[in-house]
KOLBAVO-637391 format. One record per residue (C-alpha): x, y, z; residue number from 1; chain. Coordinates in Angstrom, 2 decimals. Example, Ala and Ser with C-alpha at 12.3 -4.5 7.8 and 13.67 -1.06 7.14 Angstrom:
<marnus>
+---------+---------+---------+-----+--------+
:      px :      py :      pz : num : chaine :
+---------+---------+---------+-----+--------+
:   12.30 :   -4.50 :    7.80 :   1 :      A :
:   13.67 :   -1.06 :    7.14 :   2 :      A :
+---------+---------+---------+-----+--------+
</marnus>
This chain:
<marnus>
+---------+---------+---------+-----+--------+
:      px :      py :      pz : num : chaine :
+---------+---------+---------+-----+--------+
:    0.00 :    0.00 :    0.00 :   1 :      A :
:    1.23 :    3.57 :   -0.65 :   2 :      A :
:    0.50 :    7.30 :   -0.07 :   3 :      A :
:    0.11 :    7.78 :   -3.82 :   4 :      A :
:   -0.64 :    4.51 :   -5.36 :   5 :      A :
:    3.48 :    3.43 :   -5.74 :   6 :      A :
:    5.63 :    4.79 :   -2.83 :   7 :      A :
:    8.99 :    6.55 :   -4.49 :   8 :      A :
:    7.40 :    7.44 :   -7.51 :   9 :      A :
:    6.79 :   11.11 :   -6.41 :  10 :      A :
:   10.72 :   11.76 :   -5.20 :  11 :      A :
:   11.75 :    9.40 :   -8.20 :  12 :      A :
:    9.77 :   11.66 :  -10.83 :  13 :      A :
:   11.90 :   14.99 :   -9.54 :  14 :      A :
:   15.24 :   13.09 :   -9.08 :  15 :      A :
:   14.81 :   11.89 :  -12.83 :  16 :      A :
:   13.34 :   14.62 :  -14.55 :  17 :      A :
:   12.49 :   13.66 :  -17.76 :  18 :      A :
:   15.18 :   11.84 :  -18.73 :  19 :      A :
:   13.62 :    8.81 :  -20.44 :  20 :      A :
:   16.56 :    6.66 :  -20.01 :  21 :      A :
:   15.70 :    6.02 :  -16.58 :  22 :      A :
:   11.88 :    5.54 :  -16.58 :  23 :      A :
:    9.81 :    5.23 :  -13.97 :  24 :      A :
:    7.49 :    2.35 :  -14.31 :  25 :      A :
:    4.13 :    1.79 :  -12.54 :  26 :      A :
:    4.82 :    1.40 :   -9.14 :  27 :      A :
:    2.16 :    0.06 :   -6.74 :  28 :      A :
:   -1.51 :    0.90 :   -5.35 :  29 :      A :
:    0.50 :   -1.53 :   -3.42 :  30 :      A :
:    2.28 :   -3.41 :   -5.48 :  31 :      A :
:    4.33 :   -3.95 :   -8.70 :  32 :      A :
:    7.34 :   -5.70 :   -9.73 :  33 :      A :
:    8.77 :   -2.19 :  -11.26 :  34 :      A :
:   11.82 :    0.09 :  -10.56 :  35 :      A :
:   11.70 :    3.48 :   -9.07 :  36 :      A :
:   14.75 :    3.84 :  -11.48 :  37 :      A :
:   15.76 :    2.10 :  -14.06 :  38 :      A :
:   19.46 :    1.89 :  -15.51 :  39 :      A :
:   22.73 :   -0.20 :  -13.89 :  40 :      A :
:   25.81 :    1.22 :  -12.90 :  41 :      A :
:   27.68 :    3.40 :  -10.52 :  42 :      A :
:   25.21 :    6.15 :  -11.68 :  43 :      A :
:   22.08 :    4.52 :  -10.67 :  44 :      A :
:   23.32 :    2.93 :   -6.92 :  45 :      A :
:   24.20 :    6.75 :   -5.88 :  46 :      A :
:   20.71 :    7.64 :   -7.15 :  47 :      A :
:   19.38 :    4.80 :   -4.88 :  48 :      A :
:   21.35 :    5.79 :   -2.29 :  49 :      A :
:   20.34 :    9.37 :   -3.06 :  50 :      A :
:   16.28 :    8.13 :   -2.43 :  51 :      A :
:   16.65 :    6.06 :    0.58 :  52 :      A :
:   18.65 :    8.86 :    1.81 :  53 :      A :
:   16.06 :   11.74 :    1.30 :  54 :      A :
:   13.57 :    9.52 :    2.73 :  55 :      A :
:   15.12 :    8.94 :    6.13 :  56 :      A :
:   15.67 :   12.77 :    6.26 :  57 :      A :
:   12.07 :   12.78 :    5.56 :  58 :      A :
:   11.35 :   10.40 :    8.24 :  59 :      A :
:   13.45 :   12.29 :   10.68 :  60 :      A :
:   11.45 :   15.64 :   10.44 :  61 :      A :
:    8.34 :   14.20 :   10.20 :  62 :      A :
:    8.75 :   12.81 :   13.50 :  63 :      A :
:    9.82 :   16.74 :   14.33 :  64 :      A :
:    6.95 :   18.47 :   13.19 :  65 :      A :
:    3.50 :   19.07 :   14.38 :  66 :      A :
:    0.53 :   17.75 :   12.10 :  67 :      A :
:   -0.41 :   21.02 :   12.11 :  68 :      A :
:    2.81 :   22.78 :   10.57 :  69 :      A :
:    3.47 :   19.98 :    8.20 :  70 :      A :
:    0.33 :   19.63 :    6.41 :  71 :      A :
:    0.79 :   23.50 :    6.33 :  72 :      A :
:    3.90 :   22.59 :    4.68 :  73 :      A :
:    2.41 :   19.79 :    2.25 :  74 :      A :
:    0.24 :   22.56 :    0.42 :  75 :      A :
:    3.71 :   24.54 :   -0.22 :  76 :      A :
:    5.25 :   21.51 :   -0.96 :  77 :      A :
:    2.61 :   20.06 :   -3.38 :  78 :      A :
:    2.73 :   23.54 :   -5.56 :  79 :      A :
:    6.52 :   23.28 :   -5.80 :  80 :      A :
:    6.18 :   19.13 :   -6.64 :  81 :      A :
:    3.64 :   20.32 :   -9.34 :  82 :      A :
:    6.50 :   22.85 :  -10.82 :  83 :      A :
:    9.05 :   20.38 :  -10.62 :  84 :      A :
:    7.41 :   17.23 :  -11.88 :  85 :      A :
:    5.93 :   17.76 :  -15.91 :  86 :      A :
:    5.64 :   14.04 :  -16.01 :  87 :      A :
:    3.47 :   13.72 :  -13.34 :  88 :      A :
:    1.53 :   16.35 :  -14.26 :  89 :      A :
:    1.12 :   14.88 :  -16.94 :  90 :      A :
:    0.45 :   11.36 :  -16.15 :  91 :      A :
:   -2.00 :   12.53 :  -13.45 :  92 :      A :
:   -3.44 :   15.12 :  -15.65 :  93 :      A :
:   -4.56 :   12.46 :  -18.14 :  94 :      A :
:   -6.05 :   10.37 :  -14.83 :  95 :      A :
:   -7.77 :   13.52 :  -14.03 :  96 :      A :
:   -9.17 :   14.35 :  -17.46 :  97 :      A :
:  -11.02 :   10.96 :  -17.54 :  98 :      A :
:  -12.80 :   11.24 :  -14.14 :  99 :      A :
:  -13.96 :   14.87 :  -14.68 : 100 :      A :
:  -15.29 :   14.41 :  -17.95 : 101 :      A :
:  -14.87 :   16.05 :  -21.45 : 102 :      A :
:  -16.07 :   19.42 :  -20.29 : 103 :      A :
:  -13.59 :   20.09 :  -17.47 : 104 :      A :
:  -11.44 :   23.05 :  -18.10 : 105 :      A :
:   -7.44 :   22.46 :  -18.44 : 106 :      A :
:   -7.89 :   25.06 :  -15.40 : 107 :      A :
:   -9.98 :   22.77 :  -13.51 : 108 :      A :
:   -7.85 :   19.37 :  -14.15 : 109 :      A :
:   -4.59 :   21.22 :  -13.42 : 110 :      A :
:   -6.41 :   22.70 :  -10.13 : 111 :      A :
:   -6.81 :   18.88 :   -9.27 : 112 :      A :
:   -3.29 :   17.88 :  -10.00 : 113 :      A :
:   -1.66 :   20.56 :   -7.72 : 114 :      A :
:   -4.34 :   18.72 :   -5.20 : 115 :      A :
:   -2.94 :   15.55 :   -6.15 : 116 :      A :
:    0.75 :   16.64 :   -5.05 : 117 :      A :
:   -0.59 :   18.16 :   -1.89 : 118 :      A :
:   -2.45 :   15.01 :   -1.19 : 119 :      A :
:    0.56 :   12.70 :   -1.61 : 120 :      A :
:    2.78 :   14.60 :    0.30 : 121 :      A :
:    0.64 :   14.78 :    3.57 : 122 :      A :
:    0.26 :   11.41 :    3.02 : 123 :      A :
:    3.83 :   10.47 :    3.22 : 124 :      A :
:    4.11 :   12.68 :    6.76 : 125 :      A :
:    1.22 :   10.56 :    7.59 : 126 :      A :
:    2.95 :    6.98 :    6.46 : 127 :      A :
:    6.25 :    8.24 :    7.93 : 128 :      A :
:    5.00 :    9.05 :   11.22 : 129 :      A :
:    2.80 :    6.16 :   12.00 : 130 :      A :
:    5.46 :    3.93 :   14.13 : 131 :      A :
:    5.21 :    6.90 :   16.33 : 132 :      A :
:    1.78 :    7.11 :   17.10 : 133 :      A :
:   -0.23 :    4.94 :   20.01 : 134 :      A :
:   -3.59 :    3.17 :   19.48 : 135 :      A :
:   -5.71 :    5.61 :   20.50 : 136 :      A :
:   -3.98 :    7.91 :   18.83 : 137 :      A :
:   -4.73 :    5.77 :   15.45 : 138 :      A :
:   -8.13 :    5.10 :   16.90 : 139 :      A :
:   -9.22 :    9.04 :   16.98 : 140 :      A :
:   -7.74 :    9.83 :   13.45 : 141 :      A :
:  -11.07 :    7.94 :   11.25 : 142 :      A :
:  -14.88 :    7.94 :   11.92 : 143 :      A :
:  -16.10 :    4.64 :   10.30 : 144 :      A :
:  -19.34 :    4.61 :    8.69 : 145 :      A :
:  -21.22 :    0.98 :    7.56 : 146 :      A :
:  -18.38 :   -1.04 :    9.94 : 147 :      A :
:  -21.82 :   -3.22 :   10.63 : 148 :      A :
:  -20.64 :   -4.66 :    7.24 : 149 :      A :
:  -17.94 :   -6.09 :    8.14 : 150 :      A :
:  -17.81 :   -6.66 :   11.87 : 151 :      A :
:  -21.53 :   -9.06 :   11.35 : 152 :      A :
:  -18.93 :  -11.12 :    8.57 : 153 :      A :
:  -16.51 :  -11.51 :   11.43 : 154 :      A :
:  -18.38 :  -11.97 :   14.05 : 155 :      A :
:  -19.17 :  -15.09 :   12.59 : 156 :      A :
:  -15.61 :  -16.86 :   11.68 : 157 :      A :
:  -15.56 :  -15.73 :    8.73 : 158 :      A :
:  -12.84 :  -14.41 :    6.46 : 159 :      A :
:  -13.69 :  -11.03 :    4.73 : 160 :      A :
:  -11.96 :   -9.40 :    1.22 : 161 :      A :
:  -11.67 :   -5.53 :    1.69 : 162 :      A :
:  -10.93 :   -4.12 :   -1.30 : 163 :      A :
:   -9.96 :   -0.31 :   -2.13 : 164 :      A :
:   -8.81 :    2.55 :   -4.17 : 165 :      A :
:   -5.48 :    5.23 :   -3.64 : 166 :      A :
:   -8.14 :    7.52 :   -2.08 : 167 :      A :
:   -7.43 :    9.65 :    0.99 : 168 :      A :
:   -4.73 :    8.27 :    2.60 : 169 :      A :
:   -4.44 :    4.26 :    2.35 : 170 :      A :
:   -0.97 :    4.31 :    5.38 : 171 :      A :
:   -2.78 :    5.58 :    8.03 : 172 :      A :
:   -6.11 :    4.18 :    8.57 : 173 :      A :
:   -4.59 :    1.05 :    6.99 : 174 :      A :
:   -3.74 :    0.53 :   10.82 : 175 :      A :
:   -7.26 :    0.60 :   12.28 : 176 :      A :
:   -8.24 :   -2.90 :   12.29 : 177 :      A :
:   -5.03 :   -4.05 :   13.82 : 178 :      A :
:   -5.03 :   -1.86 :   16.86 : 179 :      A :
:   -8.79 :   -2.91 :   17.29 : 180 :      A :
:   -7.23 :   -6.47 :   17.14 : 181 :      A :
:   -8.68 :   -7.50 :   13.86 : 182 :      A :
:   -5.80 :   -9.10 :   12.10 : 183 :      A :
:   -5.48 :   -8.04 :    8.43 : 184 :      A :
:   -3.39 :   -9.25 :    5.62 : 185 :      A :
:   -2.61 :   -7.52 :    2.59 : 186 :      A :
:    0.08 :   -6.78 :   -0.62 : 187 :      A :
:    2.34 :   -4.34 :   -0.95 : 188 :      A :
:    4.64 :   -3.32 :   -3.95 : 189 :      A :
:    8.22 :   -4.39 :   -3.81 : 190 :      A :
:    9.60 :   -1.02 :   -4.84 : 191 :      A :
:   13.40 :   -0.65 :   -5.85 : 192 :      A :
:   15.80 :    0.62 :   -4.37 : 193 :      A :
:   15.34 :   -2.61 :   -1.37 : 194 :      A :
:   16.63 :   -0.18 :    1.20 : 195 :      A :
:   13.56 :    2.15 :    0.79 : 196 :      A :
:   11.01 :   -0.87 :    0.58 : 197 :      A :
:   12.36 :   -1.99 :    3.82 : 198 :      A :
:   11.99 :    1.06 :    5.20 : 199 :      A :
:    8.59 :    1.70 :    4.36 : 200 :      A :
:    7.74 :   -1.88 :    5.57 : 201 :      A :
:    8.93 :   -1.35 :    8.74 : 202 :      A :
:    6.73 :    2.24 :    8.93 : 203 :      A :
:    3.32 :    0.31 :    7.68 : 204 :      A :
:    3.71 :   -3.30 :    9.71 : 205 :      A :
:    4.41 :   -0.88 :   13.05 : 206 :      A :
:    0.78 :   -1.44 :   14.32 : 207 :      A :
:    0.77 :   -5.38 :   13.64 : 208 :      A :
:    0.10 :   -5.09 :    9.71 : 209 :      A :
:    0.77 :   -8.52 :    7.89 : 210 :      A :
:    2.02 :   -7.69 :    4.26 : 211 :      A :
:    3.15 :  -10.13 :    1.62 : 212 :      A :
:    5.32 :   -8.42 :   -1.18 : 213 :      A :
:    3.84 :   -7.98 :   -4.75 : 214 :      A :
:    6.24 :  -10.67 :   -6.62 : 215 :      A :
:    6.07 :  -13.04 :   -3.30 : 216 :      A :
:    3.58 :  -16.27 :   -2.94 : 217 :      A :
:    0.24 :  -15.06 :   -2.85 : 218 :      A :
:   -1.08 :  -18.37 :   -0.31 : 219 :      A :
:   -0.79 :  -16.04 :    2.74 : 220 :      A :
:   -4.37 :  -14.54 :    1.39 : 221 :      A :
:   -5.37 :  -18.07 :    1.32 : 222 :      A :
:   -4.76 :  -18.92 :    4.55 : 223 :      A :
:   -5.64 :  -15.25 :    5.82 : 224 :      A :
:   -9.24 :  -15.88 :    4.80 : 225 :      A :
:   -9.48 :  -19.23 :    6.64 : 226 :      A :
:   -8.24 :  -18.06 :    9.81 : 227 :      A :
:  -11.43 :  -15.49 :    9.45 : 228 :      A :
:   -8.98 :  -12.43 :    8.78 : 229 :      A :
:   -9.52 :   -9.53 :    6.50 : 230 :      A :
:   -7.64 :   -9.33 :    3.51 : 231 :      A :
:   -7.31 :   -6.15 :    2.21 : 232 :      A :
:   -6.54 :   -5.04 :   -1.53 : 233 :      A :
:   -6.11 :   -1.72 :   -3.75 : 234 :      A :
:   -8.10 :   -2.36 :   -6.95 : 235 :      A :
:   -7.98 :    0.85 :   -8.79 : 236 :      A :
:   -4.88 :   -0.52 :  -11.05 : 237 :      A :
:   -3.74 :   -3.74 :  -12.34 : 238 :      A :
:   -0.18 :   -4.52 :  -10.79 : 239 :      A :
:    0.42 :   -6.68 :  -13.84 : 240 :      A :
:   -0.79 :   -7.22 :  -17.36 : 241 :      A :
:   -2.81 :   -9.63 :  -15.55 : 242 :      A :
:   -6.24 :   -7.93 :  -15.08 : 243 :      A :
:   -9.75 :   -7.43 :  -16.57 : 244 :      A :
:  -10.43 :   -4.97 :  -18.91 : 245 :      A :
:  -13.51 :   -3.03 :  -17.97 : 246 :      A :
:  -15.50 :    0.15 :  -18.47 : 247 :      A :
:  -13.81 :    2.62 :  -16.07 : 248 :      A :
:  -14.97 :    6.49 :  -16.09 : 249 :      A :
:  -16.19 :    5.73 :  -19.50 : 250 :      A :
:  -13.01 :    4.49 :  -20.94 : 251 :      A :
:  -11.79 :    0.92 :  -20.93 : 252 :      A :
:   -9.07 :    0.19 :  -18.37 : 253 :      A :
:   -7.37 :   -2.89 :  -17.03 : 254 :      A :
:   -8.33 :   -3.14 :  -13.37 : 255 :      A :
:   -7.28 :   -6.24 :  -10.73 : 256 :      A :
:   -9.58 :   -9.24 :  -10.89 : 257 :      A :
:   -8.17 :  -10.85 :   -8.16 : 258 :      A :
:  -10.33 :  -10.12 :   -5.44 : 259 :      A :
:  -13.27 :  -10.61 :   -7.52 : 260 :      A :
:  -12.46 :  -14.42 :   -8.47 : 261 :      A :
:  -10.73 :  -14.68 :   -4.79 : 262 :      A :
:  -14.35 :  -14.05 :   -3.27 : 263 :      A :
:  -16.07 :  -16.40 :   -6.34 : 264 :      A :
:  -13.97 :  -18.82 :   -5.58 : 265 :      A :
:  -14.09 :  -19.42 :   -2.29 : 266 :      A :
:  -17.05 :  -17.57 :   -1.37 : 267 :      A :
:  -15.99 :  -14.94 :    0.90 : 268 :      A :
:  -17.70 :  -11.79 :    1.14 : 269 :      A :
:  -15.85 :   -8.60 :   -0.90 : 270 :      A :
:  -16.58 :   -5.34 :    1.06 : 271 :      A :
:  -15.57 :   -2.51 :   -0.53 : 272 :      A :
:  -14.25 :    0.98 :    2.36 : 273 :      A :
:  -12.84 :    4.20 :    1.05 : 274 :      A :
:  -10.97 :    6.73 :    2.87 : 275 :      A :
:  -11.42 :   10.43 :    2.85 : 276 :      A :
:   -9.59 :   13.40 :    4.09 : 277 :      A :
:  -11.47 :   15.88 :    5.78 : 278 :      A :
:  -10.58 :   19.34 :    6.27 : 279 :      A :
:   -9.04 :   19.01 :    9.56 : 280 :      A :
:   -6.76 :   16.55 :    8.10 : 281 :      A :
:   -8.82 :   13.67 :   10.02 : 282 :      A :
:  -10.65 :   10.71 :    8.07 : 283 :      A :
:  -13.70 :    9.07 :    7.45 : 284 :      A :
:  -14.18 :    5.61 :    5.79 : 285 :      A :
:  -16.90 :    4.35 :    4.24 : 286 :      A :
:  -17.88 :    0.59 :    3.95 : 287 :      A :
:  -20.42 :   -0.52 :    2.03 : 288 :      A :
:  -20.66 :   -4.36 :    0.21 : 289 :      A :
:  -19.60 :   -5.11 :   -3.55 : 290 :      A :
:  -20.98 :   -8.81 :   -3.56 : 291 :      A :
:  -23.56 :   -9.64 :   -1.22 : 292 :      A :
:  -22.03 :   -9.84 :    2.45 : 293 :      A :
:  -23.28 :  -13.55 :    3.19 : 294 :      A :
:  -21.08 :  -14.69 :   -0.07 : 295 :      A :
:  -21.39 :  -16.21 :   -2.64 : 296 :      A :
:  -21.86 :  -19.61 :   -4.12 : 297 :      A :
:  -18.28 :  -21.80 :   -3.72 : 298 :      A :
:  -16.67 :  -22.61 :   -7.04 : 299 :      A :
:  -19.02 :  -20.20 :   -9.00 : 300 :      A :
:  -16.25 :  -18.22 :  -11.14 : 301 :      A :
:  -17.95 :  -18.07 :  -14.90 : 302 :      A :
:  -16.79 :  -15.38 :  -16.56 : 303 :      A :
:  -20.91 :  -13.81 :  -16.39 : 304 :      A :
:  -20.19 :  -13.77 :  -12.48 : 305 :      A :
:  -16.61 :  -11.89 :  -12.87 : 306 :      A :
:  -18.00 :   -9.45 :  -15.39 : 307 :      A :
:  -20.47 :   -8.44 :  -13.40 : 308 :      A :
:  -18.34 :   -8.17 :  -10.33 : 309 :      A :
:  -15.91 :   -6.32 :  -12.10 : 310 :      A :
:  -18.67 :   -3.47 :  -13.26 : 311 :      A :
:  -19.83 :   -3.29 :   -9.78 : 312 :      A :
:  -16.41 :   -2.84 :   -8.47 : 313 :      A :
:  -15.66 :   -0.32 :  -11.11 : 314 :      A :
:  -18.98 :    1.45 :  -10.93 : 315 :      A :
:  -18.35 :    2.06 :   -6.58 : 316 :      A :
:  -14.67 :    3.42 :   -7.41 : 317 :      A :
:  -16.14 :    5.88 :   -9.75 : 318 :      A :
:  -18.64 :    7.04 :   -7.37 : 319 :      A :
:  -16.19 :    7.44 :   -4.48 : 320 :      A :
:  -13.29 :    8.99 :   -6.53 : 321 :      A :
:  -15.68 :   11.40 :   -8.22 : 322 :      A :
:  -16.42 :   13.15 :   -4.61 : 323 :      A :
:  -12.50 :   14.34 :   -4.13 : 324 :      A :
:  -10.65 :   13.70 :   -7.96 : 325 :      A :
:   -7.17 :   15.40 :   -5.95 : 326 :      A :
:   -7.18 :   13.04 :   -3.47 : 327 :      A :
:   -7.20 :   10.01 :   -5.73 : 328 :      A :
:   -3.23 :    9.90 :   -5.44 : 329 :      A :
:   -1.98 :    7.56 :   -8.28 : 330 :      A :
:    0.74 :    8.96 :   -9.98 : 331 :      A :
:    0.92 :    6.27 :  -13.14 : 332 :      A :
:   -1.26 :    5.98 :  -16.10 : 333 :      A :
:   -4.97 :    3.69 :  -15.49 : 334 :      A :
:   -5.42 :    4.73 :  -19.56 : 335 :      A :
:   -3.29 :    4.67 :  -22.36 : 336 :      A :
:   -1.61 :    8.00 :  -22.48 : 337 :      A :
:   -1.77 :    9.83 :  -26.01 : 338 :      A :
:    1.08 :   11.60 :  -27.37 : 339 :      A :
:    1.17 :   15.36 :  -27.29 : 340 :      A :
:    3.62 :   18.06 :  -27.42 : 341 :      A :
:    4.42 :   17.65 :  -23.85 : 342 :      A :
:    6.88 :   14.91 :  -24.32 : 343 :      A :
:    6.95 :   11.05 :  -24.68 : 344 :      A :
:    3.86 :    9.30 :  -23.38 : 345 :      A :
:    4.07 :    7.12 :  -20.40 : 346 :      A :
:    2.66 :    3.87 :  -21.15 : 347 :      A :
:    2.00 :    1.50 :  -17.77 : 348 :      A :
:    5.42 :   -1.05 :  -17.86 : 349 :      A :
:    4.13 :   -4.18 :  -19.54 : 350 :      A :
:    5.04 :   -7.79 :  -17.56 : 351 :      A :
:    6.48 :  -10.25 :  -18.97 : 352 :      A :
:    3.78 :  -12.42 :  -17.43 : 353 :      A :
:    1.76 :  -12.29 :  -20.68 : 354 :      A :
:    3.54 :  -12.50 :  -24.50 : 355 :      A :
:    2.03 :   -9.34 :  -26.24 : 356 :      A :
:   -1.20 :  -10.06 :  -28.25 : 357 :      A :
:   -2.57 :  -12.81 :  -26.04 : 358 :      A :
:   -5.87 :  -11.04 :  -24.20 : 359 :      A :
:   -6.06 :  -10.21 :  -21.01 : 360 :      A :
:   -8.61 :  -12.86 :  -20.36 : 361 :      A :
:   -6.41 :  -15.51 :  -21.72 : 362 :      A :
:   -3.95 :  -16.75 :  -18.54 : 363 :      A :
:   -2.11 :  -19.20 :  -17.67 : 364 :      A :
:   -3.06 :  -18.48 :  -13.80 : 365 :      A :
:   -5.47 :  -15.86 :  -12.21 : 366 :      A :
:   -4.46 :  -13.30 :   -9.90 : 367 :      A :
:   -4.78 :  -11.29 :   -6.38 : 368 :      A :
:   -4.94 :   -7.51 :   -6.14 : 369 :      A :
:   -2.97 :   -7.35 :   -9.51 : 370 :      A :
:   -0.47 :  -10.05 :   -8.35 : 371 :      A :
:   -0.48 :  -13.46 :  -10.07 : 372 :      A :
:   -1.14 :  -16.81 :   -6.94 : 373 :      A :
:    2.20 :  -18.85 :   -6.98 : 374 :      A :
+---------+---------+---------+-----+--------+
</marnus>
């Protein structure tokens, strides 16, 4: 899980520039197999070294300043990431032109993006700060509404599938359920450089977490779900070419099927809870069910039932992301990026899980949150 759908990317972007020969590839709504950086060498280690270092500075004043002063400082920040960054402004530009629709102003989608930057950065004081805070602390931060939802599924032994989007802020409430005791289980990206994954591990398993890296064995979910645990995924981008192309603020994108077939499959109930920031930098989640919270019928994964799970997953995220566009904080292309006079398109980093031409429906094996079962 990340502050802006693939942890790095942000600092990566403005350490980079637009230098194509080191791209940065779709990081993670919590997970790909992609660089930060790309390239070998002397050149590229001192850039890593460069990253993890920035970050631990990061990490050190974060645990300086008060919430107050630094989201003060995120909105300065966030303009001056905007300047800096023309491919994310870009990249999240296009994002944002698709969720406002074909008669938003350029004003109005670029008054989103600076939002966007903002957004990320307060969520990386938030992720950076987390070891730091107590329970209760964690506890006061969210007001949950429809946690009836999912506390009636576990009441009752049961394993649940929570699936998401990058909206609000994903590293801080992510913490919740585990210092209410609930045990929860879910993927993360394994970002390059390994020093800043680790890092970042060690901020978002502080609370009791349990996360399984994006190109480790996915059976942990399995076993999560049996041991009446929630498992909890970001389905707002496919990790790998391995995905289901659906209708997606009227344009077709390649979202995650995995927690769709996971809950066909075994039939476990898929609850859907989205964050949002409020004004006094608090949150409030929202739960509501995506198939029906008593489950669903085991072994019944036609493609009819996957479709239709797929356009009801889609169909919440839209609703959700369409209250507060800047705070959906993915920084990497959901849609095929055209090419205009900016610069060279970004196009999301294809796997080598699939040979090009073979559809996405076509797979050897199925996958989780984006991340193929091993």
């Amino acid at each position: 899980m990340s502050p802006e759908g693939q942890p790095g990317t942000w600092l990566a972007l403005v350490v980079t520039g637009p230098d194509k020969t080191h791209p940065v590839p779709s990081l993670t709504r919590l997970g790909i197999s992609g660089k930060i950086l790309g390239g070998r060498g002397e050149g590229s280690r001192l850039r890593d070294y460069l990253i993890y270092g920035l970050y631990r500075l990061a990490g050190i004043l974060a645990r300086l300043f008060p919430p107050r002063l630094a989201y003060w400082m995120a909105g300065w920040g966030g303009g001056l990431a905007y300047k800096l960054s023309p491919r994310l402004r870009r990249t999240a530009g296009d994002n944002m032109r698709h969720v406002l629709g074909p008669d938003a102003t350029e004003a109005q989608v670029q008054a989103h993006v600076r939002g966007i930057c903002t957004n990320m950065l307060k969520n990386y004081y938030d992720l950076l700060r987390a070891d730091r805070l107590d329970p209760d602390e964690i506890k006061k931060v969210a007001q949950i509404d429809g946690a009836d939802h999912l506390l009636d599924i576990l009441a009752r032994g049961r394993g649940v599938i929570m699936v998401t989007a990058h909206l609000g802020n994903l590293d801080l409430v992510m913490h919740l359920p585990s210092v209410y005791g609930i045990p929860v289980t879910g993927v993360v990206e394994h970002i390059k450089p390994e020093r800043v994954y680790r890092y970042f591990l060690e901020q978002r398993t502080s609370h009791g977490l349990h996360l399984i890296p994006s190109d480790g064995p996915m059976i942990g979910l399995i076993r999560a779900l049996k041991q009446g645990e929630i498992v909890g995924l970001s389905c707002d981008r496919a990790l790998t070419d391995n995905g289901y192309r659906v209708n997606f603020f009227g344009a077709p994108a390649l979202l995650p099927d995995g927690a769709v077939r996971l809950a066909l499959r075994t039939g476990t109930p898929l609850l859907a809870g989205f964050t949002e920031r409020l004004p006094d930098n608090t949150f409030h989640i929202t739960i509501e069910p995506v198939l029906r919270p008593e489950g669903v019928p085991h072994k019944s994964e036609s493609e009819a039932d996957v479709t239709a799970g797929m356009e009801q997953m889609a169909a919440i995220m839209e609703r959700y992301i369409s209250r507060h566009p800047e705070q959906w904080t993915l920084s990497v292309p959901i849609w095929p990026v055209p090419h205009d006079s900016g610069g060279p398109a970004e196009q999301p980093e294809r796997s080598e899980s699939r040979p090009p031409g073979v559809p996405e429906r076509q797979r050897s094996g199925r996958s989780v949150g984006g991340v193929d079962q091993e």
